[in-house]
N, C-alpha and C positions, 0 to 999 in steps of 0.2 A: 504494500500500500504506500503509496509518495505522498506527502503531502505540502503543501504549499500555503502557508497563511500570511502575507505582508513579508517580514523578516525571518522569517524561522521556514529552515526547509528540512523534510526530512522521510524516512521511508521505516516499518515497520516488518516484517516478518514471524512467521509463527510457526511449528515442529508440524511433521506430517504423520498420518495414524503409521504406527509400528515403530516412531522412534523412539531411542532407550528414553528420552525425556519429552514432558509436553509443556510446550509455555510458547512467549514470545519475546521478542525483542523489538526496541523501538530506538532509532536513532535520528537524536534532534542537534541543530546547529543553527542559532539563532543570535541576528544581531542587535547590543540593545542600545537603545537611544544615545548614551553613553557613547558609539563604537566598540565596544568591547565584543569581542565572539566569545558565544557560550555553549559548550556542548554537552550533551546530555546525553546518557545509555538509562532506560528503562529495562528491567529485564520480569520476566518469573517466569517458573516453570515447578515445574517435578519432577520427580524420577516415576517413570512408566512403565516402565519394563522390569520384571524380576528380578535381571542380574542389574541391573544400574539400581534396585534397590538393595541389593545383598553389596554390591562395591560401592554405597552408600558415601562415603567417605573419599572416596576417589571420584566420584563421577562430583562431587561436590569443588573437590582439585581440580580437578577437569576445566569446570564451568569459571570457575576465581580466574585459571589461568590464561582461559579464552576473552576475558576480560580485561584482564592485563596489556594481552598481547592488540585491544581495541583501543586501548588509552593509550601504549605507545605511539600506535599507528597516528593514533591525531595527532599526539606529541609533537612530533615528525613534518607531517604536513604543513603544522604551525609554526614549526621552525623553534621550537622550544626544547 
């Protein structure tokens, strides 16, 4: 889903049936009156799947990590 309001742009995505997890993601990058850029990661989900719930723990490593590696990438882009 893309979405487009005045200064804030941004796209959403959601798990498809049979993934180990079900949730979504929502990424926003908005500018404010100020100038300043602001970005934003919404996330949730669950673990869906048997084994993403038995590696409970790890798929939870998992999700932090893949998170991480979303804020360096802005990092980056921003020249920060």
């Amino acid at each position: 889903m893309g979405q487009d309001r005045g200064a804030e742009r941004g796209f959403a995505y959601g798990t498809l049936p049979g993934h180990p997890e079900s949730g979504e993601e929502c990424f926003l990058v908005r500018l404010t009156p100020g100038g300043e850029v602001v970005y934003e990661i919404r996330a949730f989900f669950r673990l869906a799947s048997p084994l993403a719930r038995l590696g409970g723990p790890v798929s939870l490593l998992a999700q932090r990590l893949a998170t991480d590696r979303y804020v360096t990438a802005i990092r980056r882009a921003a020249g920060g």
